[in-house]
Each structure stands twice: as structure tokens, then as C-alpha cells.
C-alpha positions as CSV (number, residue, x, y, z in Angstrom):
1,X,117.2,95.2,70.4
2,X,119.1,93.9,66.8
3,X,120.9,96.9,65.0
4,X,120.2,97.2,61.3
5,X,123.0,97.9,59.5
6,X,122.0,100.1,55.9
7,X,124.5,101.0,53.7
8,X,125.5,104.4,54.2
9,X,125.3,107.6,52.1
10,X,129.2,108.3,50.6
11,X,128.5,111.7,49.4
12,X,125.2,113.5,48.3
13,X,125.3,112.5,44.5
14,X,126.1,108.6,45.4
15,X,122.9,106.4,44.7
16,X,124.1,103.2,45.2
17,X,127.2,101.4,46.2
18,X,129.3,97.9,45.7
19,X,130.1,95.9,48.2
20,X,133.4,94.9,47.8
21,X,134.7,92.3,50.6
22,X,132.6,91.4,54.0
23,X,135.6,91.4,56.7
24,X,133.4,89.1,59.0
25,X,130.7,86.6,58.6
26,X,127.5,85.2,60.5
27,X,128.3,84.7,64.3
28,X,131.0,86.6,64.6
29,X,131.0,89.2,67.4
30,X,132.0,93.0,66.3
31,X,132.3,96.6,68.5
32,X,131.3,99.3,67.5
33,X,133.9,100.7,64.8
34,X,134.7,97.0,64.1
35,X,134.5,97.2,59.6
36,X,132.6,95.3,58.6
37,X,132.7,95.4,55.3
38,X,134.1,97.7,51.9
39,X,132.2,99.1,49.7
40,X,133.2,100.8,46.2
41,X,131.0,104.4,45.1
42,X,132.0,105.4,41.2
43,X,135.6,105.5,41.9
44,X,136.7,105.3,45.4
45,X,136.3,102.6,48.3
46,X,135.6,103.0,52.2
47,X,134.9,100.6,55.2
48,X,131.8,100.4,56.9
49,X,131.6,99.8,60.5
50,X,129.6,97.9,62.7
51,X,127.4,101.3,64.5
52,X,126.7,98.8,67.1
53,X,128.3,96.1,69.3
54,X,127.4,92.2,69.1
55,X,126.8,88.8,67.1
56,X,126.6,88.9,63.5
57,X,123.2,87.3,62.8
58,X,122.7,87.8,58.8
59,X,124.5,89.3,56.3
60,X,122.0,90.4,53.7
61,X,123.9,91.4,50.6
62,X,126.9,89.0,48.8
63,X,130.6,90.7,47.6
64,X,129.9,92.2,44.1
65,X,126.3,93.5,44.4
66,X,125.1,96.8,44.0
67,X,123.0,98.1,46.9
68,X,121.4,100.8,46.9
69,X,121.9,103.8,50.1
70,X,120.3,103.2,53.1
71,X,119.0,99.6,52.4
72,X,119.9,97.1,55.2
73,X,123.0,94.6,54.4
74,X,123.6,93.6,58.1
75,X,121.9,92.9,61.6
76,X,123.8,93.0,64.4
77,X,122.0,91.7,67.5
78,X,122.5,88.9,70.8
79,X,122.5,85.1,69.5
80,X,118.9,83.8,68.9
81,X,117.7,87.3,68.9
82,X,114.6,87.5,66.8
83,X,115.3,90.4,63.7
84,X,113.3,90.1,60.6
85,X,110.8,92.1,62.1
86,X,113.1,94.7,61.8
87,X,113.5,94.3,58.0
88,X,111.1,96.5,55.9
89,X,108.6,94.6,54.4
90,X,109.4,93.0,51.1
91,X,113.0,93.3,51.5
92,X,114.7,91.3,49.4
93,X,111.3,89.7,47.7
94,X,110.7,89.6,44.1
95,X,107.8,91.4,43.3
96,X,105.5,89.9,40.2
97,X,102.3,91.6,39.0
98,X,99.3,89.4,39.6
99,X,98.1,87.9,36.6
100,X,94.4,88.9,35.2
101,X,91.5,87.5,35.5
102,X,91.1,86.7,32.2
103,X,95.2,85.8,31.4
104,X,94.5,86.7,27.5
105,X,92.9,90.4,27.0
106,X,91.4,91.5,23.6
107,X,93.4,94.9,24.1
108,X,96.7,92.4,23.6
109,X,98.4,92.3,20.4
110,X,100.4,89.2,19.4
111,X,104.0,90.6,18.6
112,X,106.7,88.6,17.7
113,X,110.0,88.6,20.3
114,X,112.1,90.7,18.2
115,X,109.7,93.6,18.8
116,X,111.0,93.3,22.5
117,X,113.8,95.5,23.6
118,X,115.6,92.3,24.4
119,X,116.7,90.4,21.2
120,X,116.5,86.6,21.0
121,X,117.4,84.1,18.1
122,X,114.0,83.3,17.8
123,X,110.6,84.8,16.9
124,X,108.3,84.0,20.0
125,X,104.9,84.4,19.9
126,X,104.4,86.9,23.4
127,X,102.2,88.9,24.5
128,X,102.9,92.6,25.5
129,X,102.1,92.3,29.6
130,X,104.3,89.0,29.3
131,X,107.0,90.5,27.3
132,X,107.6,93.7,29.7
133,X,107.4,90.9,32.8
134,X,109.9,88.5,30.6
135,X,112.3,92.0,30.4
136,X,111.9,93.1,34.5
137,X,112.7,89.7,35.5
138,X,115.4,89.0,33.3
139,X,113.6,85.6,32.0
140,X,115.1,84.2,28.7
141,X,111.8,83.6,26.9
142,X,113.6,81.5,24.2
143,X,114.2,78.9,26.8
144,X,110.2,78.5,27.6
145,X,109.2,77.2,24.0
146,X,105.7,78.3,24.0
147,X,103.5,79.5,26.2
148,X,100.0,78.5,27.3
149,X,98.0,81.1,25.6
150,X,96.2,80.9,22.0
151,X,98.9,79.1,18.9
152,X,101.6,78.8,22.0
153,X,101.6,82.2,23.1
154,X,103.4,83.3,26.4
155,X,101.1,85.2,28.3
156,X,102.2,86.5,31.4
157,X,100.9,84.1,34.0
158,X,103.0,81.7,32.0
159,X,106.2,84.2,32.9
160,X,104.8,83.9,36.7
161,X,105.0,80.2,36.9
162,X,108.9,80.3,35.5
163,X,109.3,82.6,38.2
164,X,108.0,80.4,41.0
165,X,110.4,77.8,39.9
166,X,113.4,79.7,39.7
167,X,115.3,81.1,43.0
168,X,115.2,84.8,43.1
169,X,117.9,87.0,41.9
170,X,119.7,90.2,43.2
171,X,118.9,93.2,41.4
172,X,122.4,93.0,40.1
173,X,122.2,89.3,39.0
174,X,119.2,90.5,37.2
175,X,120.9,93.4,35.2
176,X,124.0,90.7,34.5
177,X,121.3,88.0,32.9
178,X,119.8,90.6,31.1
179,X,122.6,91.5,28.9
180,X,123.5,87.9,28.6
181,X,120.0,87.3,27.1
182,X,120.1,89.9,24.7
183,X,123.5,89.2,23.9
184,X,122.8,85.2,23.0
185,X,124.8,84.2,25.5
186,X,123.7,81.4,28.3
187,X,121.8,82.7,31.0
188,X,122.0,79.5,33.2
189,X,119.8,80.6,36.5
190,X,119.8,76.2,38.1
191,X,122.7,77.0,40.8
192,X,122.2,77.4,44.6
193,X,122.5,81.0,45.4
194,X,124.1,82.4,47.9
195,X,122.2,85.5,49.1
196,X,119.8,85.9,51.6
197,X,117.0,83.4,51.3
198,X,118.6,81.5,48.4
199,X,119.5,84.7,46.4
200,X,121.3,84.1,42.9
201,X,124.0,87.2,42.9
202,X,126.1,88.7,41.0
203,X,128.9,86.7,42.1
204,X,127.0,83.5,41.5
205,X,126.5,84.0,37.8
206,X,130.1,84.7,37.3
207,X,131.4,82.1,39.4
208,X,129.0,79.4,36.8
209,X,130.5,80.9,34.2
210,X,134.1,81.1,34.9
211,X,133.7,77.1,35.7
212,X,131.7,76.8,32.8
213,X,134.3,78.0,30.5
214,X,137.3,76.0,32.6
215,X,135.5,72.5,31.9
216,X,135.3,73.5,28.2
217,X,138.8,74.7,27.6
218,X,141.0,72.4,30.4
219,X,143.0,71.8,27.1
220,X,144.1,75.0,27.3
221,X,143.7,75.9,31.0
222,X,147.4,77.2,31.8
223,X,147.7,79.5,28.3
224,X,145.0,82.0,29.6
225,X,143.0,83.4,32.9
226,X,139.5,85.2,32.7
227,X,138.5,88.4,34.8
228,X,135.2,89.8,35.1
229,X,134.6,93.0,34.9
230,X,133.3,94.7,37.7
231,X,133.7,96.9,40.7
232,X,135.3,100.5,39.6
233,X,136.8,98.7,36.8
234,X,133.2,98.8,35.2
235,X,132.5,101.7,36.2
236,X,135.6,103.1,34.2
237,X,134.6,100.9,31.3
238,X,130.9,102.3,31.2
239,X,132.2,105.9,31.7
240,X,134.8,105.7,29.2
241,X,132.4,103.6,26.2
242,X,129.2,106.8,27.3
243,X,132.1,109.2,26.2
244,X,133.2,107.8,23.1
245,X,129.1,106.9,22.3
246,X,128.0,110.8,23.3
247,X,130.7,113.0,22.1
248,X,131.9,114.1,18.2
249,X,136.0,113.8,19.9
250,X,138.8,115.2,17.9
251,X,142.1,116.4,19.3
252,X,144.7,118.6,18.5
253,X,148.8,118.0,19.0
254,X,151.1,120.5,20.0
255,X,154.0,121.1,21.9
256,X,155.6,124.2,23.9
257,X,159.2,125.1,24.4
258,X,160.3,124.3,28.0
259,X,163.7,126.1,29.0
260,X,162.2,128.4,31.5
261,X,159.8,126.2,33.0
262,X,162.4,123.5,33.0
263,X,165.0,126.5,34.6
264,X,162.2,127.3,37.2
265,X,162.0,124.0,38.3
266,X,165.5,123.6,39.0
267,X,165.5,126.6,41.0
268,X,162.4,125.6,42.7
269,X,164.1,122.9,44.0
270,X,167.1,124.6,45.8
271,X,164.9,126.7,47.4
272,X,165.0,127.9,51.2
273,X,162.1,124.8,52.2
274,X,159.9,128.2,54.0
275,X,158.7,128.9,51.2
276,X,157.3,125.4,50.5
277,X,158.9,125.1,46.3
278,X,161.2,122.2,47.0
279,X,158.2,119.8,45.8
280,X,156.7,122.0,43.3
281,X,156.4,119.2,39.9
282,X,156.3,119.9,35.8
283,X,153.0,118.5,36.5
284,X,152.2,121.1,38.8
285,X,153.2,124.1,36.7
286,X,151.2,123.1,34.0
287,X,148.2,123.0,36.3
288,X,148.7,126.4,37.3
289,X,148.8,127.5,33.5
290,X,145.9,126.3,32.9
291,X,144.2,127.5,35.8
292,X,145.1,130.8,34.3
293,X,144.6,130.8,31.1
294,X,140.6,128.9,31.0
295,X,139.1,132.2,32.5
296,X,140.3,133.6,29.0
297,X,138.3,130.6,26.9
298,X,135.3,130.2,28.7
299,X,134.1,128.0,25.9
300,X,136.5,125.4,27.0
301,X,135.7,125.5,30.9
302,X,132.1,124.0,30.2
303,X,129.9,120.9,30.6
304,X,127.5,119.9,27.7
305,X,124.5,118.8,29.2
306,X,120.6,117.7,27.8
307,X,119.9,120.3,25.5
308,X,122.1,123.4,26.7
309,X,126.0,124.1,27.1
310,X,126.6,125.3,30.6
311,X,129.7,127.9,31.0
312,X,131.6,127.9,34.2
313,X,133.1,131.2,35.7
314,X,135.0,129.2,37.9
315,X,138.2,126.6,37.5
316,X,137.8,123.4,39.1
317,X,140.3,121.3,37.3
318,X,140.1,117.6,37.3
319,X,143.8,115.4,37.5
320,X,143.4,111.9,36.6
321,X,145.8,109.7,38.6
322,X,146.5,106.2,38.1
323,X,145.9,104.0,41.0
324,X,146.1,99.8,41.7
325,X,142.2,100.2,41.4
326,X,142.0,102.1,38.3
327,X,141.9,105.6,37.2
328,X,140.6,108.5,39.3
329,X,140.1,111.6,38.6
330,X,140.1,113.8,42.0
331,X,139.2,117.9,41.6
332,X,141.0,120.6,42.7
333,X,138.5,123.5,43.6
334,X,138.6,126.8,42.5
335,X,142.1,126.3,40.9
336,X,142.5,129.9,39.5
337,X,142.2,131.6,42.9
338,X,145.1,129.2,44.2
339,X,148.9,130.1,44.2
340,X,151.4,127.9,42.4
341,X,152.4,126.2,46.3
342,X,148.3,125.4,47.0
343,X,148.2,123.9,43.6
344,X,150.6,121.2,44.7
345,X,149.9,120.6,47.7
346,X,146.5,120.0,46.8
347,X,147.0,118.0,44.0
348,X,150.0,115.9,46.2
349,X,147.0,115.5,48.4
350,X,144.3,114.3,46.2
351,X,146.6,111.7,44.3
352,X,147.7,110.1,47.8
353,X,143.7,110.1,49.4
354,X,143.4,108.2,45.9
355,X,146.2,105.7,46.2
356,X,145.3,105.1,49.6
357,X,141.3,104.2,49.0
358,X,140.2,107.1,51.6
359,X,139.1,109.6,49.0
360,X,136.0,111.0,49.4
361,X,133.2,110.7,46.6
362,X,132.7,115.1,46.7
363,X,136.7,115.2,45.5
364,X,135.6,112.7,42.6
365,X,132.8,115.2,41.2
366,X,132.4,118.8,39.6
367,X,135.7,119.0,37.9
368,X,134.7,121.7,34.7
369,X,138.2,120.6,32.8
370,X,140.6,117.7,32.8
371,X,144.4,117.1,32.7
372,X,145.7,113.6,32.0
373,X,149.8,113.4,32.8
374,X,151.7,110.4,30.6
375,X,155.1,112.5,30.0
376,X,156.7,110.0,32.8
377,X,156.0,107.1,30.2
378,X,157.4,108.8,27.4
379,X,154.3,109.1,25.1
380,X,154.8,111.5,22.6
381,X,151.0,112.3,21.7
382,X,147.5,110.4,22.6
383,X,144.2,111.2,22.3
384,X,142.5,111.1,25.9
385,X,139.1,110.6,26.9
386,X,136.8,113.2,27.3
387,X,135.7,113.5,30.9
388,X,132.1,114.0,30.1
389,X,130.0,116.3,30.7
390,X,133.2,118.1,30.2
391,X,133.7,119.4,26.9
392,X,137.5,119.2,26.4
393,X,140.1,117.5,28.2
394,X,144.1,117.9,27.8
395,X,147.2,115.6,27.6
396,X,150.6,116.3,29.0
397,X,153.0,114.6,27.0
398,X,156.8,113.7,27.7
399,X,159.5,116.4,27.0
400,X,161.6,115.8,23.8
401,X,164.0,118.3,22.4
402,X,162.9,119.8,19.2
403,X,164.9,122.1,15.8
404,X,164.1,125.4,16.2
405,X,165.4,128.4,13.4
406,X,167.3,130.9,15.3
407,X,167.4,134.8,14.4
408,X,170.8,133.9,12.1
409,X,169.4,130.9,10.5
410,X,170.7,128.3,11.8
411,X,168.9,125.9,14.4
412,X,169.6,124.6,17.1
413,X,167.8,122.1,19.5
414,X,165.2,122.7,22.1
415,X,163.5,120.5,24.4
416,X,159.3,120.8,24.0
417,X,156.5,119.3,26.1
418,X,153.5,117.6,24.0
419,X,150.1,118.5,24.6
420,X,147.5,116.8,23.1
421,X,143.8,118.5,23.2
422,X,140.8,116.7,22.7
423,X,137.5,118.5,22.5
424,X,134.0,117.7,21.6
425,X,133.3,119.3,18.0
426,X,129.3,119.3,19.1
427,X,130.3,122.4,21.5
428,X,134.1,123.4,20.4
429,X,135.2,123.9,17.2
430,X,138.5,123.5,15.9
431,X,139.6,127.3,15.0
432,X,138.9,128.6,18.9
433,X,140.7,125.0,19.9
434,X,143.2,125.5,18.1
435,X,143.8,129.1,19.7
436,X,143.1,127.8,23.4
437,X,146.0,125.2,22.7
438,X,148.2,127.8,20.6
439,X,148.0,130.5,23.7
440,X,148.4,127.2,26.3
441,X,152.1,126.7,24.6
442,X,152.7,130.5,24.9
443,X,152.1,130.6,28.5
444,X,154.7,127.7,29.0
445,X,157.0,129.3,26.8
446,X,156.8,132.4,29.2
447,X,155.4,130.6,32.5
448,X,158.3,133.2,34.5
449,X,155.8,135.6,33.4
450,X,152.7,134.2,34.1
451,X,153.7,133.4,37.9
452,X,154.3,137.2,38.6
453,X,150.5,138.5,37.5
């Protein structure tokens, strides 16, 4: 009997995943833990293997679209073997509403098409049933004219007939043309798709209109090159735009003196290797600080969420790494029960499962407060993104030696490591910020102290 391949669960928050690249195509033969396939969850990848040995027979789903857990993308099976039965019913159909009986109902009001949610150049006569069909199927009413109801009107069986003409579309095609539409620009649906059964994808659409733009600009073909945005890349872009859309963001600049936790370090790494310091980091030091010190401002260890602030007696602090794929943000657990050594490791550990594409989607989730690490690139100050539902997030800035007054008057030079707080002013306001960050450079001042409690 065919195997069904669905796309599996990665993690128990994870509704939906990308697929990146298929690794084999129709007719091939696979084992068992053959991949098959990648797929992308918010910020990590994984392969997917075959579950089952035997011929390819159809690949269901193209490279780029977004497919939700535990729907079918593949069937595995013997040649010839028969397997849509196997399919559930309606897969992969697009789903219209039957039109009434009596296409034009007195409880319909004419509205014009900038009442819609979508906006188009043009006021369109339309009615309401037509209008929230015209939005679900991603149709580009502007294109249709006028419809066949009363003064040109578009009543919904009108919407129905466009539909029959044009090839279906992947529920990410779909979400792609709709934001074209309602941005003004082309929504071109007359290609051959490539999915299953004709499908327009994802990929489609932006193939079109990546050779769309090349044939209008071969003048100036070798000054540029296009990218679409997509995969986690999107995902970053979403994240980051919700954040700056949802949060009142302000952040503080600071900076700590260094000579003891620069002193530690050196010691740290001339250490007898038993008692594991050799690899100990800056980086990692001032994790541990503020694993320490956020118990003491609750306030600042705290997700804002619909309607409520919810405080966290526990440290889970996120680390954003930087990665060929884009930037991840892996959680270390219970942070202020952890030593200075389990710190590092674990935070050595995360960064490399991110680098490599095998970390899991539970280490991507549940972080309560955020560090962001750019001293290696020399930035002096920045104002990083707040991890939301997170309500503050904190910068780690290069080292740079600073004046400082001595007890005689005079001053002399000492190096200092920016920090750079940013917090949401909806949940934190400046005066306890201010303090969090004021005691933050105290305990780095005095981190020799801090290790010993």
C-alpha cells in the first residue's frame, strides 16, 4: 500500500512549515531515512525523510510554500500504484461557495470597492458576498470591469466564473496576490503552474515577476540583482516590522568599567582545563550577570501580552546569533540556577545547533529577556529590536577605554563595555530602566564579586 508522506510536527507551537528544497523528484526510489526534502519552521530548518521505502509517485507541494502540519506533500508507493484514494478529500481543491438562487439579494447593499479591506485604484460597484469571495480568492476585481448584476455590479457568481477560468492557487500564492492587489501592483495569474494539478505557487508568481522585471530593465541588467523575500528571511522581516508596529521602544546607553572582568578572563584562560574555564567568553560573563541581576527587576523579566503584563520568576535568557540563514535567537533555560561554566557551554551549544541548521524549534521559544552581542564589530551603541512579547532587550557593545577622575584629580584611561537597553515605555518606564541598566554596569564593575554569591 502507497505511504503518505504529511509534513511533520517540528515542535508543539509550530503550525505550519516551508518547504525549502525537495532532494528527489517523481520516480525516484528512496529507503526509509532517505530526506526527502527541507523544510524551514520560524527560524530553524530540518530534513524530512522518506518513513517508507519505494518510487516517488507525486510530490504534492512546490519549494517555497507554506504547508501546514500533518497535510500530505508526498506518496511513496510501487510504480503504477493507484494513491489518490489515499489523499483526504478535497486536498488541494479550491473551495468556492455556491452561488444563490437568486444571484442578487434585497439584503445586499451596493458598496463601492474602497469599502473592501483590499484597496483598488478604482471604485467598483460589488456586492458584499462578492467582495468577501473577491478577498478569499485573492481575485483582482479591478481587472473584471463590471460585473453582471444591476448598473454592472459584480455579484458573486460573477467571481465564480473568474475562478473557473483561472488555474488554482496555493494557499501561499494566494496570500502573495493578495498583497500585490492591494498594493497596485500586477497580479498576473495566466502562467502554467507547477503544483499538483496545475497549482500556481508561490514560486510561480515570483519566478513571473523576476522575468517580468528583467525584460523591462535588460538596459540595466548587470548594475543590479533582485531577491525575494521569503523563507526565514521573512519571517525575520515580519517579526522585526510587528515589534517596531506594537511596541512604544526607547533605549538607554551606557557603559561599565571592565578591568576585572577583562582580568578574569585572562585568568580564565590559563586555567587547569578540569575545571572547564579555558573557553569561558566576555559574552559569557555578561550572560551570567544578567542572569543574576533580573531576579532583582522583575519588571524587566516580562512578556507584554493582550491586555495583561505577565512577570516571570524564572530567567530564560534569549542570545541572538548570527547565522548564513539569518538571525536566531536560541534560549538558555533557567539561566539563574546555572553556574558561570553551564552558561557557556550551553550558550557554545545553542549558537553551533544554529549555525548547523539542526536546532530544534522548543530552543527557539520562551526566552523572557534578550541579549544581542555586536562588541566583535566595534559598534559603539545601537538600538536593538525588541524581542516581543518581551518587554526589554539589551545590547553588548564593543570595549573602548574611557577618562575617568581619580581620587587626586587627575584621570586616567579606562577601557568600558557599551550597553545599550531598549525597553517598551508601554510596560517600563525610563526611571526603573534606567536603575536596571545603572546596577547592570555595577555588577560588571564588580563581576569578581558577583561570581562568589
Amino acid at each position: 500500500m502507497a505511504h503518505v508522506l504529511i509534513m511533520p510536527r517540528q515542535g508543539n507551537t509550530v503550525e505550519s512549515c516551508i518547504i525549502g528544497d525537495w532532494m528527489v523528484k517523481e520516480g525516484d526510489t528512496v529507503e526509509i531515512d532517505s530526506p526527502v526534502c527541507s523544510v524551514e519552521t520560524d527560524k530553524a530548518a530540518f530534513e524530512v525523510p522518506a518513513g517508507a521505502a519505494g518510487t516517488v509517485l507525486k510530490i504534492l507541494y512546490s519549494s517555497g510554500d507554506d504547508v501546514p502540519v500533518l497535510q500530505p506533500i508526498m506518496v511513496i508507493g510501487k510504480p503504477g500504484e493507484n494513491w489518490e484514494d489515499l489523499l483526504p478529500k478535497g486536498n488541494d481543491v479550491v473551495q468556492t461557495e455556491s452561488p444563490p438562487k437568486d444571484p442578487i439579494e434585497k439584503s445586499e447593499i451596493l458598496i463601492t470597492q474602497t469599502d473592501l479591506l483590499t484597496v483598488y485604484s478604482k471604485n467598483i460597484s460589488i456586492s458584499p458576498r462578492a467582495s468577501r469571495l473577491a478577498d478569499k480568492e485573492a481575485v483582482d476585481i479591478a481587472k473584471m470591469l463590471k460585473g453582471s448584476g444591476p448598473g454592472g455590479r459584480i455579484i458573486e457568481q460573477d467571481i465564480n466564473a473568474f475562478l473557473e477560468k483561472r488555474p488554482p492557487l496555493s494557499q501561499a500564492a494566494k496570500d502573495e496576490l493578495r498583497k500585490r492587489i492591494a498594493q497596485g501592483l500586477p497580479a498576473n495569474t495566466e502562467m502554467d503552474g507547477s503544483g499538483i494539478g496545475g497549482r500556481i505557487t508561490l514560486n510561480d508568481l515570483n519566478a513571473v515577476s523576476i522575468n517580468q522585471e528583467d525584460s523591462q530593465n535588460k538596459s540595466s541588467a548587470n548594475e543590479f540583482f533582485d531577491t525575494p523575500i521569503k523563507g526565514i528571511r521573512k519571517i525575520i522581516a515580519d517579526q522585526m516590522m510587528k515589534s517596531h508596529l506594537n511596541t512604544a521602544a526607547f533605549t538607554l546607553n551606557s557603559s561599565a568599567q571592565v578591568l576585572k572582568l577583562q582580568e578574569l578572563r585572562s585568568r580564565f584562560k590559563t586555567a587547569a582545563p578540569e575545571l572547564g574555564l579555558n573557553k569561558i567568553t566576555i559574552n559569557d560573563l555578561i550572560l551570567y550577570g544578567v542572569s543574576r541581576i533580573l531576579p532583582l527587576h522583575p519588571n524587566m523579566n516580562a512578556h507584554k501580552l493582550d491586555g495583561i503584563i505577565r512577570t516571570f520568576k524564572k530567567v530564560h535568557l534569549g542570545v541572538a546569533v548570527s547565522t548564513d540563514r539569518g538571525l536566531m535567537v536560541p534560549v538558555i533555560r533557567n539561566a539563574h540556577l546555572l553556574s558561570l561554566v553551564q552558561i557557556s557551554e550551553r550558550a557554545k551549544e545553542l549558537a553551533a545547533l544554529c549555525r548547523t541548521g539542526a536546532i530544534s524549534p522548543d530552543d527557539l521559544k520562551g526566552s523572557t529577556f534578550t541579549i544581542s552581542n555586536l562588541g566583535n564589530t566595534g559598534i559603539e551603541s545601537f538600538n536593538p529590536v525588541i524581542n516581543i512579547p518581551e518587554v526589554a532587550i539589551l545590547g553588548v557593545c564593543s570595549i573602548s577605554p574611557k577618562p575617568v577622575e581619580t581620587s587626586t584629580g587627575h584621570y586616567e584611561f579606562i577601557p568600558h563595555i557599551g550597553l545599550s537597553l531598549t525597553v517598551d515605555h508601554a510596560v517600563v518606564d525610563g526611571a526603573p530602566a534606567a536603575e536596571f541598566l545603572k546596577e547592570l554596569c555595577a555588577l560588571i564593575r564588580d563581576i569578581d564579586l558577583w561570581l562568589i554569591k
